[in-house]
VEXSE-568477 format. One record per residue: residue number from 1; residue in one letter; x, y, z of N, C-alpha, C, O, CB in turn. Coordinates in steps of 0.1 Angstrom, whole numbers, plus 5000, padded with zeros to 4 digits. Glycine has a CB too. Example, Ala and Ser with C-alpha at 12.3 -4.5 7.8 and 13.67 -1.06 7.14 Angstrom:
REM residues 2
{1 "A" {5132 4943 5078} {5123 4955 5078} {5132 4967 5078} {5142 4967 5085} {5113 4955 5090}}
{2 "S" {5128 4978 5071} {5137 4989 5071} {5129 5000 5079} {5134 5011 5080} {5141 4994 5057}}
REM end
This chain:
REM residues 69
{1 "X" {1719 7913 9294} {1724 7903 9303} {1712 7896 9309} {1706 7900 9319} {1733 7910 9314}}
{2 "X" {1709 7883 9302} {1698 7877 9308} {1701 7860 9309} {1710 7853 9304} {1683 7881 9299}}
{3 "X" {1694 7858 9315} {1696 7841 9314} {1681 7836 9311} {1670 7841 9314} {1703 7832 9331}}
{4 "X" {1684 7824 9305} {1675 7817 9299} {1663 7810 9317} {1665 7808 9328} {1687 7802 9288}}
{5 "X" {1651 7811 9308} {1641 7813 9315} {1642 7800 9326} {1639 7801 9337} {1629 7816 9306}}
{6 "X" {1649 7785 9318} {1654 7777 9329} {1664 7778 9337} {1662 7775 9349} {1656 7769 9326}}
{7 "X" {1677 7783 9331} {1682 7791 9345} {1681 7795 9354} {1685 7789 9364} {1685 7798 9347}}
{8 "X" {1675 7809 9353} {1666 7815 9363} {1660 7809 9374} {1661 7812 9386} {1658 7820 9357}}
{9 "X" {1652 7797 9367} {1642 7785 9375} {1652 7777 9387} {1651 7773 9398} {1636 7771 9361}}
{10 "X" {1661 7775 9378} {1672 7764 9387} {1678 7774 9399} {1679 7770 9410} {1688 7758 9375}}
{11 "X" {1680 7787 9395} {1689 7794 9404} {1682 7799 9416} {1687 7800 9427} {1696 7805 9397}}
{12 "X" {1663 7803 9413} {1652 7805 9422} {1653 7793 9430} {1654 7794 9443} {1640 7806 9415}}
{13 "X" {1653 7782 9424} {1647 7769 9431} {1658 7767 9446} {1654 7764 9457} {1647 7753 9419}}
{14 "X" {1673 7769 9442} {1686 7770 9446} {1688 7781 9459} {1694 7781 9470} {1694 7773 9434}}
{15 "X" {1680 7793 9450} {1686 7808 9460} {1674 7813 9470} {1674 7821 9479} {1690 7825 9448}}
{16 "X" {1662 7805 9465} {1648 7807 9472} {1644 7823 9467} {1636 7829 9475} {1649 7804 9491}}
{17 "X" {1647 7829 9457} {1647 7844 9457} {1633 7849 9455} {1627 7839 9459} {1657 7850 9446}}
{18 "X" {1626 7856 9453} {1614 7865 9450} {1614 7868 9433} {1623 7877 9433} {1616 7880 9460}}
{19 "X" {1612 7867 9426} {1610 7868 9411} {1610 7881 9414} {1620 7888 9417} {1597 7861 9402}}
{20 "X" {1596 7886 9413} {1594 7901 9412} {1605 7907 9423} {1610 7918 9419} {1578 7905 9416}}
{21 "X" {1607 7904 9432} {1623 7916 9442} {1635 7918 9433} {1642 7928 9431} {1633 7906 9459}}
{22 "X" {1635 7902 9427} {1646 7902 9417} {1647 7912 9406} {1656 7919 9403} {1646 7889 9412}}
{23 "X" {1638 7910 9400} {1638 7918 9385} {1634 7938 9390} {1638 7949 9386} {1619 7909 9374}}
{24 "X" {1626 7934 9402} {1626 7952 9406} {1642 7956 9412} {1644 7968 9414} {1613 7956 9422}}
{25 "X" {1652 7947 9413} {1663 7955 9425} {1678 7952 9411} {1689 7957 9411} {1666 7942 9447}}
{26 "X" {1672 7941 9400} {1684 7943 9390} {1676 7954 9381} {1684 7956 9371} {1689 7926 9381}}
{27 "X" {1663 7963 9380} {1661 7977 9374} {1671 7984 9377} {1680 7988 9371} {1649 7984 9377}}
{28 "X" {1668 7986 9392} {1670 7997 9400} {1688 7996 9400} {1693 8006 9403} {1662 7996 9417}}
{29 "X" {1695 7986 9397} {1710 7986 9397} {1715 7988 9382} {1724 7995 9378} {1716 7973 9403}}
{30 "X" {1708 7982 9378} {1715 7987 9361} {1715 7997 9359} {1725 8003 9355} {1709 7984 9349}}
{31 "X" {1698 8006 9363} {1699 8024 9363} {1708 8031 9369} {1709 8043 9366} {1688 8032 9368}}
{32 "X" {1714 8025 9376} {1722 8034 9387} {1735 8032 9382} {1743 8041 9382} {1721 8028 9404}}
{33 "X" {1740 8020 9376} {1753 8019 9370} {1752 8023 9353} {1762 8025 9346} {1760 8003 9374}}
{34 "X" {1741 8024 9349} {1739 8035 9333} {1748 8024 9328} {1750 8013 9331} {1746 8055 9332}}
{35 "X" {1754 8035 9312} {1758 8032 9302} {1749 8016 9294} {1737 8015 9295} {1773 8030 9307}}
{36 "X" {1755 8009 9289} {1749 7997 9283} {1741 7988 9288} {1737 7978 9282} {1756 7990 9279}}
{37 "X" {1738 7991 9301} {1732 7980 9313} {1715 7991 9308} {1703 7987 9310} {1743 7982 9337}}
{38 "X" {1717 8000 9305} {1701 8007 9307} {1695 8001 9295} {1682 8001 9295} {1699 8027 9307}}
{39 "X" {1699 7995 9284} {1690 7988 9277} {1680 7978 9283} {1668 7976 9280} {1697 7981 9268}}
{40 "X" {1688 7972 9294} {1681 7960 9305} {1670 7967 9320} {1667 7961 9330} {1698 7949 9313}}
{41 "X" {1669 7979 9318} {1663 7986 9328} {1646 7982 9325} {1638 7977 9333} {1668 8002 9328}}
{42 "X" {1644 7985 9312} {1632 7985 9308} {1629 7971 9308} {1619 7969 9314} {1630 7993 9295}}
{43 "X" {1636 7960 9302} {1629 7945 9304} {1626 7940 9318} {1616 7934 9322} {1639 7934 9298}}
{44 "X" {1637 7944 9326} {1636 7939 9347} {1624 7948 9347} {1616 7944 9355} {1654 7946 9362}}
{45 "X" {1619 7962 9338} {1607 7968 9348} {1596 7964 9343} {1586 7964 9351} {1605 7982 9349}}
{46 "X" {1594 7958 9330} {1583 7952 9326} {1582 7937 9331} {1571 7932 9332} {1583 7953 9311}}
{47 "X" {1593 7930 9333} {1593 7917 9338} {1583 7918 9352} {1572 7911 9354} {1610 7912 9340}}
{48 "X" {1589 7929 9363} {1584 7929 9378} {1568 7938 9375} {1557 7937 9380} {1598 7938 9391}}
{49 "X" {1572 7945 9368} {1558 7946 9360} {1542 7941 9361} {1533 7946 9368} {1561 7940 9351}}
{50 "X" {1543 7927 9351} {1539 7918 9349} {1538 7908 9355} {1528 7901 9353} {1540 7918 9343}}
{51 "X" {1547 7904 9363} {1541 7894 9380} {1536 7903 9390} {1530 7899 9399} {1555 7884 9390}}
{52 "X" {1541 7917 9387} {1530 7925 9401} {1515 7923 9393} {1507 7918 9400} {1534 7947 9406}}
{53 "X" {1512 7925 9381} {1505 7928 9376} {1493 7911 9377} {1481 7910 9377} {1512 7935 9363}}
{54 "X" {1501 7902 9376} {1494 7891 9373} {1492 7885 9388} {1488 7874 9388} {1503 7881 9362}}
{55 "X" {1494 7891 9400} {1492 7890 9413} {1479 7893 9415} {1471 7886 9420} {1500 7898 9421}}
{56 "X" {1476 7907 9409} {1465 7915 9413} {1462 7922 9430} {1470 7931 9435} {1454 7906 9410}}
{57 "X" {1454 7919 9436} {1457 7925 9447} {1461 7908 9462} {1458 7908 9474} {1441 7937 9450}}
{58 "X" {1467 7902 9455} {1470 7884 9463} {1483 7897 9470} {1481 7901 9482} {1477 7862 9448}}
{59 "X" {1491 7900 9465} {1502 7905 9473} {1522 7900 9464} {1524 7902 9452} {1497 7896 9491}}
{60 "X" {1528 7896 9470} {1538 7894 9465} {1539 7877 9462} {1533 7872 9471} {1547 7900 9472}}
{61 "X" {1543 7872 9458} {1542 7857 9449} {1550 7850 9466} {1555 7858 9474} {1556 7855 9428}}
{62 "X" {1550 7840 9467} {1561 7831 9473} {1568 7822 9468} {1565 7811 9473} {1557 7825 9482}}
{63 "X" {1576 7822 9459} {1584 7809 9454} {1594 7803 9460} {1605 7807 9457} {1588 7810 9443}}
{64 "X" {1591 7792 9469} {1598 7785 9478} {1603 7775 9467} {1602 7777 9455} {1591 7780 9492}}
{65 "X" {1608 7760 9474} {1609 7753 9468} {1596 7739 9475} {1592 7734 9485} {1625 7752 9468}}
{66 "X" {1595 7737 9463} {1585 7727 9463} {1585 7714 9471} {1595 7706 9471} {1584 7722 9451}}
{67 "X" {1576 7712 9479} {1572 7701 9493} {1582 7690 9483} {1581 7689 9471} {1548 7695 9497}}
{68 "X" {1588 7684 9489} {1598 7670 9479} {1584 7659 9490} {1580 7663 9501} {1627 7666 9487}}
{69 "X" {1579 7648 9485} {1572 7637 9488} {1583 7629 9490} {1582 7617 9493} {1562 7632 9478}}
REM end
């Protein structure tokens, strides 16, 4: 259950959400509801993963929506 990586973009830009909160709290719910959803546990944990990872020690990302000129 994923959406295409522009989706995602549109629905961030829209919901103001946290990438990495996102992908760490749809792990943590797929594990918890099991069955066919735990295939998708392992992609949300490598996804939050790899933006914690590509942070380094900066802290958590901010993806607001961009200053409009």
């Amino acid at each position: 259950m994923q959406l295409c990586p522009v989706c995602v973009r549109k629905l961030q830009y829209n919901m103001e959400f946290n990438y990495q909160e996102r992908y760490e709290n749809l792990a943590k719910t797929f594990l918890e509801i099991g069955g066919k959803f735990i295939e998708d546990v392992k992609i949300y944990q490598e996804l939050a993963g790899a933006i914690a990872a590509s942070l380094g020690s900066v802290g958590k990302p901010t993806l607001s929506k961009p200053i409009k000129k």
